[in-house]
Structures are given as structure tokens and as C-alpha cells.
Residue, then its C-alpha position, 0 to 999 in steps of 0.5 A: x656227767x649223767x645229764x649231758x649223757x642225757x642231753x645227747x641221747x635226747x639230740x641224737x633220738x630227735x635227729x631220727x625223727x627229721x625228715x631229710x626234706x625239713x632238714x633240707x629246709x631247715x638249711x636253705x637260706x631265706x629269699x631275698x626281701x624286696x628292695x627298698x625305696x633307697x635301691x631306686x635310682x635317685x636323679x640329682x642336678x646342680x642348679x635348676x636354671x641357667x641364665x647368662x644375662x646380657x648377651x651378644x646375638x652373635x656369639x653361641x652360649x654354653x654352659x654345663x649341669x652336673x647330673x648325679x645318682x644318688x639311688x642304689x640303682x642304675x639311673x638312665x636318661x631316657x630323653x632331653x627335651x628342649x621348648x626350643x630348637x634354639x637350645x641344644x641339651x646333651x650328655x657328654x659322650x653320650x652317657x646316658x645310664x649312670x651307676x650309683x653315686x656316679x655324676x656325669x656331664x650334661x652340656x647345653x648350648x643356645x643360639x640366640x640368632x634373630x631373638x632380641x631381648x628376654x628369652x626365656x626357655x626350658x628342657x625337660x630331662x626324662x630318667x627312670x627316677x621313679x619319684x621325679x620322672x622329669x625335671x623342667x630345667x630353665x634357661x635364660x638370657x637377655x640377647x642385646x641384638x648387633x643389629x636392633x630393628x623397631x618395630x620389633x616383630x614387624x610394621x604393621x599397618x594395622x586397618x587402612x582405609x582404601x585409597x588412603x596413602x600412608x607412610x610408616x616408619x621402620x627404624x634399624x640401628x646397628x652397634x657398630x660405629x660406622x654402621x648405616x642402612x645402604x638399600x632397602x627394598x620391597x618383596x616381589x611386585x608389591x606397590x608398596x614402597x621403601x625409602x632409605x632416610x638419614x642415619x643418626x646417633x642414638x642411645x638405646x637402653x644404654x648402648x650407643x648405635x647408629x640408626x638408620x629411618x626407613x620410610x614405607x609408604x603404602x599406596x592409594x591404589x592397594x587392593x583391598x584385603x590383607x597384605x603381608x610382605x617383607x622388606x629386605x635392608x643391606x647395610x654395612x655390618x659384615x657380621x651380620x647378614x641381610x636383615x629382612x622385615x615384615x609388613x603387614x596390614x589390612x586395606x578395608x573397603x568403603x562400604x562395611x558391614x557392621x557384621x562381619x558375617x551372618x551364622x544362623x546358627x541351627x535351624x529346624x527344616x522350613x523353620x522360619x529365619x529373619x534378621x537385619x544388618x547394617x551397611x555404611x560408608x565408613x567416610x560418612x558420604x552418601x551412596x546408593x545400594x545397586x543390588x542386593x542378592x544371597x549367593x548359595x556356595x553349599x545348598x541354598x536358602x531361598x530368603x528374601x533381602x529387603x534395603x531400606x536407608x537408615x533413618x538420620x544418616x543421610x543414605x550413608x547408611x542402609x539396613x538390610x533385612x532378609x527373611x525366609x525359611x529354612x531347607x525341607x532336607x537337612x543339610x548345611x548351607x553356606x554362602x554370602x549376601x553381596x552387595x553392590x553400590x555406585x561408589x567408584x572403585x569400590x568392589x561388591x562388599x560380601x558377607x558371609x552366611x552359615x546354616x545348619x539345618x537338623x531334624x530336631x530330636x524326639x523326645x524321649x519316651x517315659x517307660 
């Protein structure tokens, strides 16, 4: 008994010595500690890649992922970028902030169209996941085209010699049983031609089809240069629109040039400048240059152009030197070497020429 009087008398004396402020203190509820890494939001998705296999071009594929928040913070989808305007990623309702433990539906749909083939794309899914801030999703299919056109991507003709009449093939089969190509024409006022062939049964890569041969033939009287135009074929799939295909090529010139152009590269003002080129005829005939001469686009360069036949080509083949020097003022200097000879028909043969002209650095001074 005598001690617990104590006890209190103690309590009671050392009560008279706190501050109301240390009592206040002693009172007020600790702060709040940092959040955890688990309080974060925490992206899930189901499956990494979608692939739907063997697919028709004429049906619209979808399919559906399960995103879940597995942090212990809200979770926003800030983007859904797609490698491809062909697959269309969105999250149902538009729902794009997903509390914890809370899964909501993102839809992916992909239109095949024109593409044949194995088709590989992705989306990227952006969300305020600290730890994985995008994930690549992955979608694939093998699109089994209604209507299959070989060359796939187009004819190319690649390079023709001028006056070189040449006949290529474009082959088009359908899936449907009566299928043939009906008309098949060539865009614009192009010389080049096409001819509708016979339709025949075939099997490509297991499926049955009805192919139909179109014939193009490019003239001898296509102009040199590049080319590139399109070929608009009817037939009698209802399901499937006009088909159109591109041609593409390039018709050269007799007389060619070993190089197709001529970069000098840098030169210092009146720096000397020399080299050589070949010129030939790419049938191995004969010819005779007319003319030489270095045409100035920008700037000049007074050089001097010297032709001589290549030893053991029976004039089939020159060399042509060209010597000079350089601009006094730096500047670039473009322009071309033209060549002019007595084949018929045949244009001036052009090469480019390229030069920059700088006033080298001094070197610097050691302190």
C-alpha cells in the first residue's frame, strides 16, 4: 500500500513537469510512411500475341485481351499504339483508368485488304506501370488471298536494253470456281501493252484456283529511263473489286557509262583535279563520240575533256579524261559531262559531276 502511494506521487510530480507542447507531441499520431513498391500499379495482360492462323482477306478478324491491375494503385492506359493502321487496338467502353485488382477488356480487330501472306504486326500498350511502362503485343495471321496475283508486290521488268521488245507474265487466280480475268488494261497513254491469256486450273499451296495469264509487252519504242505504271484487271469475283498491278522498270540507253556519276568529292580552291571514265556500247557494236562537253548547273569548273578509243574494243569503247583545277572561291559546283555520238536514236549519254570547294583549315597553333 505504502508503495503505490509512492507510485502515484511520483506520476502525479512528473506530470507538473510536461510541457503542454511535449504532451501535445506525445499525442499526434506518427506521419504516414512512403508507399511501398506494391502500392504501384502493376499492369497484367493475358497473352503476349494473338495469331488467328490462315485467314481469308475478305473477312475482318477480332479477338479480345484481359488487362489486369495487380498494383495497389490505380492503373491508366495512356496509349495504344498500333505498327500498323491495319490493326485497330481499343479498350472497351473506352475504359482506360483500372483500379486495383480490377481487369477490363481491350479489342483488337485487323484487316487484312490487299496483304497476302504472312503478316506480322504489333501494338504498343502504354500505362503508368512504373516497372513496365510498354508492353509490345504481337499479332499474326497467314492472309490466304480470294484473289492471289503473282509477281507478288508487282512486275518488274527490271533493266531493258532501248529498242528491246519484251514480253512478261502477270499471272492472277481466283478461289472461286468460275473465276477468270474478263479485261485487263494499262494506265494512261502508256505504249505498254496488255493482253488477256487463257484461264486454266491450278493448285497453289493446296487450294484449287482458276488462273488466268496476262501478257504485257513493253515496246521497242519506250523512251529511256525509268518507268512505272499500273495495270487495271476485271474479272468475275463480285467480292472482290478491280485488281490493279504494278509494272515497273527501267529502259537504258546504248551508250553507258561505267560510272554512273563522277563525285570529286572536296578539293581545295585551284587544286588540281584529274580522272577518266569509260563509255561503251552495251551491244559491243562500233560507234563514234561527236562531242564531248562538262555542262556547269552550279558554279563551274573549267576542265578539259579528252576521248581517245579504248585499246582492243574495236571503237565499242572510249576513255574519257578530264583534267583542271578547281574554283579560286569556295563554292559547290555541280553539273554533268555529255556525251554525244552518231548511234541512231540514241540521246546524249549525261553524267553527273559533284564538287565541293573549301578552304582547308589552319592548323592550329601550339600555346
Amino acid at each position: 500500500m505504502h508503495h503505490a502511494r509512492s507510485l502515484a506521487a511520483f506520476l502525479i510530480l512528473t506530470a507538473a513537469f510536461i510541457s503542454p507542447a511535449d504532451a501535445a507531441a506525445m499525442t499526434t499520431p506518427a506521419p504516414a510512411s512512403a508507399p511501398h513498391a506494391d502500392d504501384a500499379p502493376k499492369i497484367h495482360i493475358d497473352r503476349m500475341k494473338q495469331d488467328w492462323g490462315r485467314v481469308s482477306d475478305l473477312e475482318v478478324l477480332h479477338t479480345q485481351f484481359t488487362v489486369t491491375n495487380l498494383g495497389g494503385s490505380t492503373l491508366i492506359i495512356t496509349e495504344l499504339k498500333p505498327s500498323c493502321g491495319c490493326v485497330k487496338p481499343r479498350m472497351r467502353d473506352n475504359k482506360r483508368e483500372i483500379g486495383p485488382a480490377e481487369s477490363v477488356i481491350l479489342d483488337v480487330s485487323f484487316e487484312p485488304g490487299s496483304k497476302t501472306g504472312i503478316n506480322n504486326y504489333h501494338f504498343d500498350l502504354r500505362s503508368t506501370d512504373p516497372e513496365n511502362p510498354v508492353l509490345k503485343v504481337d499479332v499474326t495471321c497467314d492472309v490466304n488471298p480470294t484473289i492471289l496475283v503473282e509477281p507478288l508486290g508487282g512486275l518488274s521488268f527490271g533493266a531493258v536494253d532501248r529498242g528491246t521488245k519484251t514480253t512478261r507474265q502477270v499471272l492472277v487466280a481466283g478461289l472461286a470456281p468460275d473465276f477468270r480475268a474478263t479485261f485487263a488494261t494499262v494506265s494512261g497513254d502508256s505504249p505498254i501493252t496488255v493482253k488477256v491469256g487463257p484461264t486454266k486450273d491450278v493448285t497453289i499451296n493446296g487450294d484449287a484456283r482458276r488462273q488466268t495469264v496476262l501478257d504485257v509487252t513493253l515496246p521497242d519504242t519506250l523512251k529511256i529511263g525509268r518507268f512505272e505504271e499500273r495495270i487495271f484487271v476485271r474479272h468475275t469475283d463480285k467480292r472482290v473489286g478491280l485488281i490493279n498491278v504494278l509494272i515497273s522498270g527501267e529502259v537504258l540507253g546504248l551508250i553507258r557509262s561505267e560510272s554512273a556519276s563522277i563525285p570529286l568529292g572536296v578539293a581545295a580552291p585551284e587544286a588540281p583535279l584529274a580522272g577518266e571514265f569509260k563509255v561503251f556500247n552495251a551491244q559491243g557494236k562500233p560507234f563514234t563520240i561527236n562531242a564531248v562537253e562538262f555542262r556547269p548547273r552550279q558554279g563551274n569548273i573549267p576542265i578539259e575533256l579528252k576521248y581517245t578509243p579504248t585499246p582492243n574494243a574495236d571503237r565499242s569503247a572510249y576513255t574519257i579524261a578530264f583534267s583542271g583545277n578547281a574554283p579560286s572561291r569556295a563554292a559547290p559546283i555541280t553539273g554533268e559531262i555529255i556525251v554525244t555520238t552518231d548511234v541512231t536514236g540514241e540521246p546524249p549519254l549525261r553524267i553527273p559531276v559533284s564538287l565541293a570547294v573549301r578552304i582547308p583549315k589552319e592548323p592550329e597553333q601550339p600555346e
